[in-house]
NUBADREN-414664 format. One record per residue: x, y, z of N, C-alpha, C in turn; residue in three letters. Coordinates in steps of 0.02 Angstrom, whole numbers, plus 50000, padded with zeros to 5 digits. Layout:
% NUBADREN-414664
XYZXYZXYZALA
...
END
This chain:
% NUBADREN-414664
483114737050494483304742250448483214739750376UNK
483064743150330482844742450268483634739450240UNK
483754739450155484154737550133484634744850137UNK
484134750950098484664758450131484894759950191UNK
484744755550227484984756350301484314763450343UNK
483834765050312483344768050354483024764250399UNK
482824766450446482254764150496481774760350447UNK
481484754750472480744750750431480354755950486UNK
479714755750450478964758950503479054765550495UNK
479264769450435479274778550441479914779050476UNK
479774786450436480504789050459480454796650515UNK
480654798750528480464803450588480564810550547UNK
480474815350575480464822150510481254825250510UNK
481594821450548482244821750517482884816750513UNK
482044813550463482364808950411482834803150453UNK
482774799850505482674794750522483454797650597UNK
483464803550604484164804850647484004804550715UNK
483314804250729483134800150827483424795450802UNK
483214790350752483594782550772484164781550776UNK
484734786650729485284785950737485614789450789UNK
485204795350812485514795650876485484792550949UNK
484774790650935484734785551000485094778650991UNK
485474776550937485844770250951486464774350951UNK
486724779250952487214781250940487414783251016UNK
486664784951059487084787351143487124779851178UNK
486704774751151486684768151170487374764951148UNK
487664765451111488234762551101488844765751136UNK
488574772651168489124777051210489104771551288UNK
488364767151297488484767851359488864761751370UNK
488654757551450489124751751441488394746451442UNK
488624740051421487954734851393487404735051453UNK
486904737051423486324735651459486004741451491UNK
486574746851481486354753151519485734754751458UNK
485384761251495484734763251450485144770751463UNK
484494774051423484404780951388483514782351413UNK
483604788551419482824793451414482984793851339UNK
482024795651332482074798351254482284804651240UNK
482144809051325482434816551310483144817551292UNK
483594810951284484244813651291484324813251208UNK
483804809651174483874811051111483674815651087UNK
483224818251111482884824151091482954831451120UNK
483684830151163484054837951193484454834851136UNK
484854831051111485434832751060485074834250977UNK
484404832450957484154834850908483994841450908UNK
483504843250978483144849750981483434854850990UNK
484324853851049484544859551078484024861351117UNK
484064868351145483534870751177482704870851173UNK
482554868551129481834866151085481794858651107UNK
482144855551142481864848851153481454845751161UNK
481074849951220480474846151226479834845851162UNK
479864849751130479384850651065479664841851023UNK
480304839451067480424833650983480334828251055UNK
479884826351094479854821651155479424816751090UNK
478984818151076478614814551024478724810150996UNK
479294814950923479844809250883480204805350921UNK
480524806250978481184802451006480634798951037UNK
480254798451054479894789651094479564787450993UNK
479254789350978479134787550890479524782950875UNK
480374787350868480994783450848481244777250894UNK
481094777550952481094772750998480634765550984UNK
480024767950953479464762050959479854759650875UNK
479994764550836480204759350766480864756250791UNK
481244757950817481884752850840481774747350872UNK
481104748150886480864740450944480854735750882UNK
480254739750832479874734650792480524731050754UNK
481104735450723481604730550698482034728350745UNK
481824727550806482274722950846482874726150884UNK
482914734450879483754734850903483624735850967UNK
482884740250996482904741351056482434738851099UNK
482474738451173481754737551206481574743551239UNK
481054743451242480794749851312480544745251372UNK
480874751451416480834747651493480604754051533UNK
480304751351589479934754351649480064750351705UNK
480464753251748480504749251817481134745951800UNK
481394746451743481794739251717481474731251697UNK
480944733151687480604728051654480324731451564UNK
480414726951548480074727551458479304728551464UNK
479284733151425478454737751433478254737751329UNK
477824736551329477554739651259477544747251267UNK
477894748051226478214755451210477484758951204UNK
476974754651159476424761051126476074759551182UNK
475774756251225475374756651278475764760051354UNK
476444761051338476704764351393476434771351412UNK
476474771951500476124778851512476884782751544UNK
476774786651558477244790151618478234788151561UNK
478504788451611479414790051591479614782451545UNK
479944783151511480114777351484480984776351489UNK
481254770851459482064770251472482084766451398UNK
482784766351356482794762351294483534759951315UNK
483514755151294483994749351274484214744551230UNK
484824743751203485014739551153484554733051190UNK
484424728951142484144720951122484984717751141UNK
END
């Protein structure tokens, strides 16, 4: 995170609130549990969710680059941008 506390690597088109909400359902869970990106992007989109699947893996790959999250497949750590198919995020 920058010194304003934004996401480093862009900010998402509303203004950086995938990242804060995806650490925000991550800190709901208990350590180690993961998140879909859709669950960030049903509490941004509401019923429009799937239109924000995009940003919420986006906001996912900049939380990697500063370190808060990993992406996993299978339960193994996957490079987020070469990932295909469902993904899972998790606190670091």
């Amino acid at each position: 995170m920058s010194a304003a506390g934004e996401p480093e690597g862009g900010r998402d088109h509303a203004g950086g609130k995938f990242e804060r909400v995806i650490l925000e359902l991550l800190d709901k869970r208990a350590e180690g549990a993961t998140i879909c990106p859709s669950e960030a992007a049903r509490a941004v989109g509401g019923d429009e969710w799937r239109g924000e699947m995009d940003a919420a893996r986006a906001a996912a790959l900049r939380l990697v680059e500063v370190g808060e999250v990993d992406i996993t497949q299978g339960g193994e750590v996957v490079d987020g941008a070469e990932a295909k198919g469902p993904i899972r995020i998790r606190r670091r």
